[in-house]
N, CA, C, O and CB atoms as a CASP TS submission, in Angstrom:
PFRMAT TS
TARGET T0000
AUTHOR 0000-0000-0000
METHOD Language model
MODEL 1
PARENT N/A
ATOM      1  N   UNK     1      -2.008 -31.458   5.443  1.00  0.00           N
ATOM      2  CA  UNK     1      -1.123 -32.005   4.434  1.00  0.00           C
ATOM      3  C   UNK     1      -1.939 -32.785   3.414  1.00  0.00           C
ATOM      4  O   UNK     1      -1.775 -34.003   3.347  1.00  0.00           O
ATOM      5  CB  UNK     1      -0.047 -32.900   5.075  1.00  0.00           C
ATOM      6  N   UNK     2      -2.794 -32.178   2.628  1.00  0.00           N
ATOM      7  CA  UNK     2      -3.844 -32.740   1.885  1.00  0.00           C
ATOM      8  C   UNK     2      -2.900 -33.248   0.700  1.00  0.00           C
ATOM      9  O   UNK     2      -2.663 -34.453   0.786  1.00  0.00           O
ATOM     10  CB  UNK     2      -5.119 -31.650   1.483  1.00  0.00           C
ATOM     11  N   UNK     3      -2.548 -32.862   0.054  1.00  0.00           N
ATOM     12  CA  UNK     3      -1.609 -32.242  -1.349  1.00  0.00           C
ATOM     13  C   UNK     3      -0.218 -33.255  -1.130  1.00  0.00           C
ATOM     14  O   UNK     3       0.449 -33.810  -2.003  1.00  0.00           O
ATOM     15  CB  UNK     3      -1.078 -30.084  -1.208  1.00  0.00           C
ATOM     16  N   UNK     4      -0.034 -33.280   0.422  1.00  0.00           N
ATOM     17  CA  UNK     4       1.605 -34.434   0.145  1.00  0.00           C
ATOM     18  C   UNK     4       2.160 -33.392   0.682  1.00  0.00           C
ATOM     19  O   UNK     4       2.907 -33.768   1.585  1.00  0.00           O
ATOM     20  CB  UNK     4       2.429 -35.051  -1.671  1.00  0.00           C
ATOM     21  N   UNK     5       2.158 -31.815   0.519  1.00  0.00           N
ATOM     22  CA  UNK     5       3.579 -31.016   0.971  1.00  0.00           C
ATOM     23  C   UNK     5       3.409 -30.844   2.572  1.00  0.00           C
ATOM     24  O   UNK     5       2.359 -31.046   3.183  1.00  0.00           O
ATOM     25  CB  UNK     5       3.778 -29.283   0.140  1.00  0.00           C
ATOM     26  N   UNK     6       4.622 -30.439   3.129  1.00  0.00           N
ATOM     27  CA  UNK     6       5.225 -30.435   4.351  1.00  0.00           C
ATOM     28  C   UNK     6       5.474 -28.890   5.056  1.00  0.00           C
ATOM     29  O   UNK     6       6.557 -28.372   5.328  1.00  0.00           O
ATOM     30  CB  UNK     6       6.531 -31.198   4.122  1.00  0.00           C
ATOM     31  N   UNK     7       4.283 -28.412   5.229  1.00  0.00           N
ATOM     32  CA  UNK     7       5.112 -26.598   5.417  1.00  0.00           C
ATOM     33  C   UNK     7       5.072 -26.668   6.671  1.00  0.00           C
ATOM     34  O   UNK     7       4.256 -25.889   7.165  1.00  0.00           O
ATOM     35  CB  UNK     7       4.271 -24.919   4.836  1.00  0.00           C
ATOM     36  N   UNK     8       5.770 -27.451   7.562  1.00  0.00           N
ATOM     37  CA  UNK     8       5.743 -27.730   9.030  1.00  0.00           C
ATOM     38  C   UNK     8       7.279 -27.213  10.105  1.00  0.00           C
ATOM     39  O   UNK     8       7.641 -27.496  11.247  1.00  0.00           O
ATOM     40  CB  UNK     8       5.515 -29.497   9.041  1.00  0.00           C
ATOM     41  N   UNK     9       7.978 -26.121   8.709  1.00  0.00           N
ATOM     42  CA  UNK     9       8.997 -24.746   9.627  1.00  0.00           C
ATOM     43  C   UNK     9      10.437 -24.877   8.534  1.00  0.00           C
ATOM     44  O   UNK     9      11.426 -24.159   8.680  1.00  0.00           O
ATOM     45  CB  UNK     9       9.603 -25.313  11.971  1.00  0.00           C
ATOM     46  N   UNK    10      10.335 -25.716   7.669  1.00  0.00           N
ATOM     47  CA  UNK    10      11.633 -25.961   7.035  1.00  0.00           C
ATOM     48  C   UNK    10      11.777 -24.863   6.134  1.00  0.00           C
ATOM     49  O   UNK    10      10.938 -24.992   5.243  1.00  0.00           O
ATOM     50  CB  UNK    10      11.758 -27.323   6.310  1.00  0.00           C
ATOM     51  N   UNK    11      12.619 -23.623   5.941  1.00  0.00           N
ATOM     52  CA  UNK    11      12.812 -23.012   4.494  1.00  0.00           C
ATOM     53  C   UNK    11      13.073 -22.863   3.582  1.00  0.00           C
ATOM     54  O   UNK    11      12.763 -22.129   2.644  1.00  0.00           O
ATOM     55  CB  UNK    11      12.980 -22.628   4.242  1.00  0.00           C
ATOM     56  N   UNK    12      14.100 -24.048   3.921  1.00  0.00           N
ATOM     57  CA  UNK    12      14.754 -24.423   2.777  1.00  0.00           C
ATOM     58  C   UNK    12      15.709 -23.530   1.660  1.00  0.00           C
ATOM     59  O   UNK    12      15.919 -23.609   0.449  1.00  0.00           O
ATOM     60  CB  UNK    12      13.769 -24.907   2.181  1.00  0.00           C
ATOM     61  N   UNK    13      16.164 -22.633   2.780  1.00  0.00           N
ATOM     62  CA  UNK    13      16.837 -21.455   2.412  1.00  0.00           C
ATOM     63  C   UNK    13      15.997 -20.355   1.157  1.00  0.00           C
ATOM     64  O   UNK    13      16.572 -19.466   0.530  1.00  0.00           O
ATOM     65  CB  UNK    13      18.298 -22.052   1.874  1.00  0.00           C
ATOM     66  N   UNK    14      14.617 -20.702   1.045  1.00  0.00           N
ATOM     67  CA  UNK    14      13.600 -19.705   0.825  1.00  0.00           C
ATOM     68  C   UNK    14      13.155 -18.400   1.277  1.00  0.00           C
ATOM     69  O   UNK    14      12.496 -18.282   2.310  1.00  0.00           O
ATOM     70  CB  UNK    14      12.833 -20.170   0.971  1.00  0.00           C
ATOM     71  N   UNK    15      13.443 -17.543   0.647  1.00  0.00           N
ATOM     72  CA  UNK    15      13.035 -16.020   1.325  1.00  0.00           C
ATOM     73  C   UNK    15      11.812 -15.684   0.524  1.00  0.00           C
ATOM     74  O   UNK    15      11.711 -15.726  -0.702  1.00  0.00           O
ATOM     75  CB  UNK    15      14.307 -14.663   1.137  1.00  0.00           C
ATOM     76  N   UNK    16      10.568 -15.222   1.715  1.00  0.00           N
ATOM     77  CA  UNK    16       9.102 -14.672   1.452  1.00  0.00           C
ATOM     78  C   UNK    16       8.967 -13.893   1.338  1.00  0.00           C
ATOM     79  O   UNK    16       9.416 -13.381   2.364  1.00  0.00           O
ATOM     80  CB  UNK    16       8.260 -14.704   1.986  1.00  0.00           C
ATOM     81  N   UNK    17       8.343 -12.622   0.322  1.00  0.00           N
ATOM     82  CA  UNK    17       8.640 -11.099   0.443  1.00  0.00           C
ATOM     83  C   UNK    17       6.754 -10.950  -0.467  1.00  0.00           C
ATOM     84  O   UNK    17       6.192 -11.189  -1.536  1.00  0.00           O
ATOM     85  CB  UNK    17      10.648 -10.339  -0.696  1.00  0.00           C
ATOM     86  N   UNK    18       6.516 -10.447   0.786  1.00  0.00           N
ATOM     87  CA  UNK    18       5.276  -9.914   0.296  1.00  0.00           C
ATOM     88  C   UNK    18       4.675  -9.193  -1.088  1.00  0.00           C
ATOM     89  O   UNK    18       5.519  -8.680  -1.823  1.00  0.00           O
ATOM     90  CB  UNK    18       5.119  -9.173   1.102  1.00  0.00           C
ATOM     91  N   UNK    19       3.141  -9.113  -1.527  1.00  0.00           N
ATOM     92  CA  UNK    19       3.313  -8.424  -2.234  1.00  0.00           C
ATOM     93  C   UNK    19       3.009  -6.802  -2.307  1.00  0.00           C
ATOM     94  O   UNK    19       1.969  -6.218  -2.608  1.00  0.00           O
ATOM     95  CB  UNK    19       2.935  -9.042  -2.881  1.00  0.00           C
ATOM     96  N   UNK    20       3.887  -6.456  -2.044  1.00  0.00           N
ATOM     97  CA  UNK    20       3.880  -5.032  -1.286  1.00  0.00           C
ATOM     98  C   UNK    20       4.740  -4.111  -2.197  1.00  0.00           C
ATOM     99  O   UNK    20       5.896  -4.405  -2.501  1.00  0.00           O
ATOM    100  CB  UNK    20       4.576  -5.097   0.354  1.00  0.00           C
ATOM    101  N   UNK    21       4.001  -2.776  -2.693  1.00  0.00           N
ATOM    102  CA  UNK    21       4.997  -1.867  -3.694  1.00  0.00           C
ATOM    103  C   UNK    21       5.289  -0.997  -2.101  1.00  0.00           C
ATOM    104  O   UNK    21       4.664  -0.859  -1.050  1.00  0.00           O
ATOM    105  CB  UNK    21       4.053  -0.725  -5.475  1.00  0.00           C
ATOM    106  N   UNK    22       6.711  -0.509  -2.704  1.00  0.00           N
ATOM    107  CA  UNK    22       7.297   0.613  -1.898  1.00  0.00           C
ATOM    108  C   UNK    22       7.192   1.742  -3.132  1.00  0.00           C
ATOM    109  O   UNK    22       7.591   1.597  -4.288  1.00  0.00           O
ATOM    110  CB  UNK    22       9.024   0.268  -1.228  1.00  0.00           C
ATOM    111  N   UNK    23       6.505   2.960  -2.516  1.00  0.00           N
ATOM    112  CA  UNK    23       6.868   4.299  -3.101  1.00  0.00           C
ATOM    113  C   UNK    23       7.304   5.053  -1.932  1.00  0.00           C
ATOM    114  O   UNK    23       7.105   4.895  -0.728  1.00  0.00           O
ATOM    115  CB  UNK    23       5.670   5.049  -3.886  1.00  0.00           C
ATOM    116  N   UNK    24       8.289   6.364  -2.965  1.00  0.00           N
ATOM    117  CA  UNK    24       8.564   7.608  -2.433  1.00  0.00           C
ATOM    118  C   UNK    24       7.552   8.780  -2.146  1.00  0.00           C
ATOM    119  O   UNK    24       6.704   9.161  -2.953  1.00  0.00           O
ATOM    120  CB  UNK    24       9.422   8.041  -3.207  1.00  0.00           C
ATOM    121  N   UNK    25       7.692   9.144  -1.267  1.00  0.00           N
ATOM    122  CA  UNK    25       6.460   9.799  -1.119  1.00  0.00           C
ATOM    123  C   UNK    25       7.009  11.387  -0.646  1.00  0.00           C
ATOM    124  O   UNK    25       7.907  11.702   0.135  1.00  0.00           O
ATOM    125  CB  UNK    25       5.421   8.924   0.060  1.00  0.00           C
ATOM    126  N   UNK    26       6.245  12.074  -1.312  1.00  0.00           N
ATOM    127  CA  UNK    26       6.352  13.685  -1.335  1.00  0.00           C
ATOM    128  C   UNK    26       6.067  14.195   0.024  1.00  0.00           C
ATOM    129  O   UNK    26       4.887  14.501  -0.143  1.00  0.00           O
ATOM    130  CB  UNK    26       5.286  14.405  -2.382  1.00  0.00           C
ATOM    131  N   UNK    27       6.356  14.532   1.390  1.00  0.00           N
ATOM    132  CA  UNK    27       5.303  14.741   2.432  1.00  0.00           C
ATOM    133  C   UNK    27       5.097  16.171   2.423  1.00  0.00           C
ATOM    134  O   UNK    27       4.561  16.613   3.439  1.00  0.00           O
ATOM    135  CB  UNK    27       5.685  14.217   3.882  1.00  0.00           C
ATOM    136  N   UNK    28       5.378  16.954   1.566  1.00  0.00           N
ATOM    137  CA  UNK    28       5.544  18.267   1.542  1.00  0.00           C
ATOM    138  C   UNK    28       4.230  18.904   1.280  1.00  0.00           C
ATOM    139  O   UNK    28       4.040  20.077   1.601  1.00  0.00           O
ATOM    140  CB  UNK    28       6.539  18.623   0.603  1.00  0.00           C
ATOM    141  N   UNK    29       3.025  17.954   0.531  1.00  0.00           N
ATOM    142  CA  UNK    29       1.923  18.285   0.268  1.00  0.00           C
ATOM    143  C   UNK    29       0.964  18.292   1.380  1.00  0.00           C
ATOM    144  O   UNK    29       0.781  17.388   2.196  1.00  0.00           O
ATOM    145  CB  UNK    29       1.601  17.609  -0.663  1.00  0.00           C
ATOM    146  N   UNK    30       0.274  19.631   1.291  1.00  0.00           N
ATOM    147  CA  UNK    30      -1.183  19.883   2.245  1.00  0.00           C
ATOM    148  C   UNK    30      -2.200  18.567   2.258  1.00  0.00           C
ATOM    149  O   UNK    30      -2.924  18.406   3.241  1.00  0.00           O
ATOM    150  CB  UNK    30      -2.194  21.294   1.514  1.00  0.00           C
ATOM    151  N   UNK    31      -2.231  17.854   1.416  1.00  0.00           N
ATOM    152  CA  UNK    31      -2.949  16.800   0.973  1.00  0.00           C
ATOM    153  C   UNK    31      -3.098  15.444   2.120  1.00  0.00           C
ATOM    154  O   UNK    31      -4.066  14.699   2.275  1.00  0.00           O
ATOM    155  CB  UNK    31      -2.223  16.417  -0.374  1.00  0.00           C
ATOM    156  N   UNK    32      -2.056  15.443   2.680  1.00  0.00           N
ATOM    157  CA  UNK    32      -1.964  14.324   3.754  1.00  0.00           C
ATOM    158  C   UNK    32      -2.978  14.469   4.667  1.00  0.00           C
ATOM    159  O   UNK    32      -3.300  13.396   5.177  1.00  0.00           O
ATOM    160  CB  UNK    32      -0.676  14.293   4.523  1.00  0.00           C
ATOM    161  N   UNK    33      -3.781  15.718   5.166  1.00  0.00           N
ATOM    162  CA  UNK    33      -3.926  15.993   6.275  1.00  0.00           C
ATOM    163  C   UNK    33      -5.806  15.281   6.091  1.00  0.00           C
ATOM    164  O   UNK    33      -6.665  15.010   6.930  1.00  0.00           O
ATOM    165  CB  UNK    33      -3.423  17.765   6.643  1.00  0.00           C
ATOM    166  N   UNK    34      -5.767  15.197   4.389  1.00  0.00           N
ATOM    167  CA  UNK    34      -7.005  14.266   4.229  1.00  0.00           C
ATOM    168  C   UNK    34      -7.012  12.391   4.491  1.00  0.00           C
ATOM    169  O   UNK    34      -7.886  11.546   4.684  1.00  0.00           O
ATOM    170  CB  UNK    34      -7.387  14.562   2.648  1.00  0.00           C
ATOM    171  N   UNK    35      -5.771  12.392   4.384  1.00  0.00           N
ATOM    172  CA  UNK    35      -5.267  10.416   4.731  1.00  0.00           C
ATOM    173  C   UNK    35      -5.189  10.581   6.295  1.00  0.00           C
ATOM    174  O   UNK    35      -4.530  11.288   7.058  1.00  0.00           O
ATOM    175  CB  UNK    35      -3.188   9.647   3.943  1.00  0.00           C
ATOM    176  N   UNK    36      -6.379   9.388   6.461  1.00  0.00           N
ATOM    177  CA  UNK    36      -6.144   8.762   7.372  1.00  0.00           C
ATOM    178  C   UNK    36      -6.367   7.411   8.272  1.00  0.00           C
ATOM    179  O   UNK    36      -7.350   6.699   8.068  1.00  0.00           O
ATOM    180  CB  UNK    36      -6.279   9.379   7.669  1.00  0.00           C
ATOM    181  N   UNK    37      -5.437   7.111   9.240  1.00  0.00           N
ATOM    182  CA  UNK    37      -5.928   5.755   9.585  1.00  0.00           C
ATOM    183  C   UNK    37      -6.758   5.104  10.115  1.00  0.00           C
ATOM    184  O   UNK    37      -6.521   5.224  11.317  1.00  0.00           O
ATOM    185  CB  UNK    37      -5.469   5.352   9.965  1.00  0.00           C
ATOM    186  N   UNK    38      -7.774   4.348   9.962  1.00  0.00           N
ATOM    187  CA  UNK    38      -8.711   3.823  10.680  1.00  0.00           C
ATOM    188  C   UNK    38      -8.527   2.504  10.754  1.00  0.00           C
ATOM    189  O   UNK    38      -8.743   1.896   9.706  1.00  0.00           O
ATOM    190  CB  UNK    38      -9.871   4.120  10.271  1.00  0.00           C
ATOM    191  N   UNK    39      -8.064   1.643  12.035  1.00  0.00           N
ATOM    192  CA  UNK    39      -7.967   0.699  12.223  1.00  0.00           C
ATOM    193  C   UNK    39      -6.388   0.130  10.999  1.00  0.00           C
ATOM    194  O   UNK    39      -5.231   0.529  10.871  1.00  0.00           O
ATOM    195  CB  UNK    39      -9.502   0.228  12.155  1.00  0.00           C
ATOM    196  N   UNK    40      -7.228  -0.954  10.342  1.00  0.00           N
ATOM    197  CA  UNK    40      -5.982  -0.802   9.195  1.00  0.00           C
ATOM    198  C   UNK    40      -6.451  -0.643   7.720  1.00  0.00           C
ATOM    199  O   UNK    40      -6.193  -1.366   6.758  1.00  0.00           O
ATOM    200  CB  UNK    40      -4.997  -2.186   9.183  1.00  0.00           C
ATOM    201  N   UNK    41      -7.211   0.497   7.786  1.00  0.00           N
ATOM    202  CA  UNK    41      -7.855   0.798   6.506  1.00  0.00           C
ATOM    203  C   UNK    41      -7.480   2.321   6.347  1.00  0.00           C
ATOM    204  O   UNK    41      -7.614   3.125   7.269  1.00  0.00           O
ATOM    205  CB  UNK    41      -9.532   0.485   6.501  1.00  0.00           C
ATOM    206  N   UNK    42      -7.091   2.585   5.337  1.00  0.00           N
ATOM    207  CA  UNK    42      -6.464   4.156   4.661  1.00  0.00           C
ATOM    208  C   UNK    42      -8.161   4.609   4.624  1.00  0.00           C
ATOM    209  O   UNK    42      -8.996   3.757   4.319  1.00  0.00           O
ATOM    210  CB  UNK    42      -5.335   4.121   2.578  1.00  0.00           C
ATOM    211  N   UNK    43      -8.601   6.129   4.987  1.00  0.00           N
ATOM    212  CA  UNK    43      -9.712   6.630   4.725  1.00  0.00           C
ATOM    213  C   UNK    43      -9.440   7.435   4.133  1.00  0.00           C
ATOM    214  O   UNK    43      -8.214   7.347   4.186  1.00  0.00           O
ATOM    215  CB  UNK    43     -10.440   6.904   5.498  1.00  0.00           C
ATOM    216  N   UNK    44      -9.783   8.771   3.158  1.00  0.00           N
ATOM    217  CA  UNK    44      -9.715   9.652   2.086  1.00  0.00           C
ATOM    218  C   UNK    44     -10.846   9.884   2.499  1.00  0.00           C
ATOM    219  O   UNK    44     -11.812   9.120   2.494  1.00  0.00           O
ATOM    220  CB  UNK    44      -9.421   9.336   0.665  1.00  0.00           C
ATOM    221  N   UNK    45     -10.732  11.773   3.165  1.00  0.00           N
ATOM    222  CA  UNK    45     -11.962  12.563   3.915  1.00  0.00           C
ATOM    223  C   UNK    45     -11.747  13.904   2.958  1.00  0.00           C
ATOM    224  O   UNK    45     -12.240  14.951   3.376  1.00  0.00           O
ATOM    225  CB  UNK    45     -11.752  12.879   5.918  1.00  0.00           C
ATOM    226  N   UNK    46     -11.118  13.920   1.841  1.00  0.00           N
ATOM    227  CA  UNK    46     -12.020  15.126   0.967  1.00  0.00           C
ATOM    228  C   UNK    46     -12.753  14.376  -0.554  1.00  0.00           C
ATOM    229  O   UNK    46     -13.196  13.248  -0.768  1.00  0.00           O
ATOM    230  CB  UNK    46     -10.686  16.643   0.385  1.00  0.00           C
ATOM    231  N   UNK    47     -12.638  15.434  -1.300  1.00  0.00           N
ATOM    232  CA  UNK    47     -13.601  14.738  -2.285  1.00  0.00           C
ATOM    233  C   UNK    47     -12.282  14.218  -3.404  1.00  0.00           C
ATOM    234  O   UNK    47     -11.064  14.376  -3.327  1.00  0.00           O
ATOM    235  CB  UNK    47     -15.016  16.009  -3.066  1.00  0.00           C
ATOM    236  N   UNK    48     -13.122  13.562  -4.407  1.00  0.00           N
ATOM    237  CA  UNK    48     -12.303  12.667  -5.434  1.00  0.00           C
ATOM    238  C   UNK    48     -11.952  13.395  -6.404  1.00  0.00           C
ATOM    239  O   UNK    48     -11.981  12.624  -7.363  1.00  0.00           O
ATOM    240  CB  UNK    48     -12.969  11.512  -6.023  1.00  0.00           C
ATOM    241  N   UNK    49     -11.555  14.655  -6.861  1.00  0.00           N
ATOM    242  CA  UNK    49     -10.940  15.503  -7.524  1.00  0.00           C
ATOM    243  C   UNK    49      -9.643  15.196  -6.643  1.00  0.00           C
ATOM    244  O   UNK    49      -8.909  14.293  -7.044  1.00  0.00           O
ATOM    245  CB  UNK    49     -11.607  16.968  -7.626  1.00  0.00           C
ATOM    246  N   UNK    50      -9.360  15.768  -5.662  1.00  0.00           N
ATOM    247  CA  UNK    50      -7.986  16.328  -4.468  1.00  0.00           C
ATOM    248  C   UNK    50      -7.576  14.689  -4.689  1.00  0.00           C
ATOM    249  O   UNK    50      -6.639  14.563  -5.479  1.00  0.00           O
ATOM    250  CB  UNK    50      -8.495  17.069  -2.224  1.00  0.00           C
ATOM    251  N   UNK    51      -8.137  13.327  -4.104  1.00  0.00           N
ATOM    252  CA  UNK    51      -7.876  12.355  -4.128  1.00  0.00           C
ATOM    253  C   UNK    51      -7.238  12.433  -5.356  1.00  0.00           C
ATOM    254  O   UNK    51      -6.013  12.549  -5.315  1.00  0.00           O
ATOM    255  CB  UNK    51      -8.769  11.583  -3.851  1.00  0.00           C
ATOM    256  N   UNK    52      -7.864  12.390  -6.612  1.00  0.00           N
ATOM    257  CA  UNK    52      -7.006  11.919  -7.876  1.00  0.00           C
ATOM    258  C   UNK    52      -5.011  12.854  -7.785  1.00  0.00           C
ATOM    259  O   UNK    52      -3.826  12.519  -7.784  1.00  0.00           O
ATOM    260  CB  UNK    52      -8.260  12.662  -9.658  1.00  0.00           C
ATOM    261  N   UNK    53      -5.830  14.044  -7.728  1.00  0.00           N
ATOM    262  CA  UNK    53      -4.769  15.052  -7.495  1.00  0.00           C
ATOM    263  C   UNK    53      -4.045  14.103  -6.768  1.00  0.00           C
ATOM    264  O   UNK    53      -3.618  13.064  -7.272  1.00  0.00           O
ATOM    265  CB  UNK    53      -5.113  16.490  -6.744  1.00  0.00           C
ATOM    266  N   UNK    54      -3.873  14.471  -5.437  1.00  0.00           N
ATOM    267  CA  UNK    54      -2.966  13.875  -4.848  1.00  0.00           C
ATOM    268  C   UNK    54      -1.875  12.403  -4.838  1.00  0.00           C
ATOM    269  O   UNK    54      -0.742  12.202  -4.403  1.00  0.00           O
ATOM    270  CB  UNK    54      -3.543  13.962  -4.120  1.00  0.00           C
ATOM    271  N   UNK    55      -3.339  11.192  -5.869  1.00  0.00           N
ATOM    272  CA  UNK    55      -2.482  10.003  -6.238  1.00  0.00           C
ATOM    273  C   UNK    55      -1.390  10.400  -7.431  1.00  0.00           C
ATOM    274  O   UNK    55      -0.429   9.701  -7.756  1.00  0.00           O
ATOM    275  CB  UNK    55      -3.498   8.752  -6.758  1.00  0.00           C
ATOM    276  N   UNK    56      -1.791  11.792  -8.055  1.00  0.00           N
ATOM    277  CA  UNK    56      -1.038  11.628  -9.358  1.00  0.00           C
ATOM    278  C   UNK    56       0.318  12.621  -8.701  1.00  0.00           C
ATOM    279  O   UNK    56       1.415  12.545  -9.254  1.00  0.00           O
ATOM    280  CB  UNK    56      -2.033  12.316 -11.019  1.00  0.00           C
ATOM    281  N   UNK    57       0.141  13.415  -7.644  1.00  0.00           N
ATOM    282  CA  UNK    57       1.493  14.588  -7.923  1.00  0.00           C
ATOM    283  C   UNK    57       1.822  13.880  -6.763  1.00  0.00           C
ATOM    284  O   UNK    57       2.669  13.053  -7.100  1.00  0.00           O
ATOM    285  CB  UNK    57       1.404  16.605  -7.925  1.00  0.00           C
ATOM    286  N   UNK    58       1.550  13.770  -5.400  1.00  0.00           N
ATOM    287  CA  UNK    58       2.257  12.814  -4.542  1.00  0.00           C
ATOM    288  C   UNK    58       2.820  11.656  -4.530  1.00  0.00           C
ATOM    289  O   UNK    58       4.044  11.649  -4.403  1.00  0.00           O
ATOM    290  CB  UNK    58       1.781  12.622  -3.897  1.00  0.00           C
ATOM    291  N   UNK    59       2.304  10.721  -4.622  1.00  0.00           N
ATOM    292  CA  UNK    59       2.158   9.194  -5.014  1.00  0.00           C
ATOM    293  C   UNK    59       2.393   8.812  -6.617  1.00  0.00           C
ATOM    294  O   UNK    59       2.258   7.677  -7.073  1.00  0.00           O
ATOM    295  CB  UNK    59       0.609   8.722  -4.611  1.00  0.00           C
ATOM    296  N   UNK    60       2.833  10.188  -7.503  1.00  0.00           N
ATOM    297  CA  UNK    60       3.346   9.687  -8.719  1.00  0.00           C
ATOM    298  C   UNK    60       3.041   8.570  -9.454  1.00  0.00           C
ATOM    299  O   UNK    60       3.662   8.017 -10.362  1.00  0.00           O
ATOM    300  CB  UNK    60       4.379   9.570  -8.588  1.00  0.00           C
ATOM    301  N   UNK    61       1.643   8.237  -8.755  1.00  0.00           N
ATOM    302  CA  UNK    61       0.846   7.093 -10.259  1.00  0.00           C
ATOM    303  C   UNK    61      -0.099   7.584 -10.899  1.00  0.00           C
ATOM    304  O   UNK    61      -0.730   8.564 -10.503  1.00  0.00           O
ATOM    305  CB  UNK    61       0.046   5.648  -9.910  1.00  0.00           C
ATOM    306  N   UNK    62      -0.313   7.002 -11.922  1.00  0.00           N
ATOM    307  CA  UNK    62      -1.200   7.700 -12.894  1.00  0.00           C
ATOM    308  C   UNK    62      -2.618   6.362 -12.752  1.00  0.00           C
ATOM    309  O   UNK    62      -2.405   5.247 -12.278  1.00  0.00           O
ATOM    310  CB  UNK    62      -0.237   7.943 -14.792  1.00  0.00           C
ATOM    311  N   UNK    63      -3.795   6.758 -13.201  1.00  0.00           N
ATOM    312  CA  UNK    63      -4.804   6.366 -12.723  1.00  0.00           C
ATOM    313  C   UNK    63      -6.193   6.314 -14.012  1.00  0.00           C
ATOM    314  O   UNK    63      -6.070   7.202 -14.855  1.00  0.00           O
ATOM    315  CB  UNK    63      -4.934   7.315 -11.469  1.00  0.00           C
ATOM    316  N   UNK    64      -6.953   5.742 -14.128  1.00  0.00           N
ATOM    317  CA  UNK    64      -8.253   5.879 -15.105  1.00  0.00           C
ATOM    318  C   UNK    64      -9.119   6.142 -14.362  1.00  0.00           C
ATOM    319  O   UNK    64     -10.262   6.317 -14.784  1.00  0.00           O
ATOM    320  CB  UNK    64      -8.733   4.760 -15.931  1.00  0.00           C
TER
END
């Protein structure tokens, strides 16, 4: 409690919401079978052409 504040369980009718985007996601694409999980890190096991591909027609973001 350096600062004076009190974060010791009260919420004070405060709701916390991460910062976390939700997308829709296509699963219909061959492309998944390159995502995968390691521990809690996303890995991408083909090359960065398919990667871009895939962020732009799956994952519907656009990218530089």
């Amino acid at each position: 409690m350096v600062d004076g504040q009190d974060f010791s369980g009260s919420d004070d009718g405060v709701v916390w919401e991460p910062d976390t985007e939700v997308y829709p996601l296509e699963l219909d694409g061959s492309d998944w079978q390159y995502l995968q999980l390691n521990g809690e890190r996303l890995i991408w096991t083909s090359d960065l052409e398919s990667l871009k591909n895939f962020v732009e027609n799956c994952l519907q973001q656009q990218g530089k």
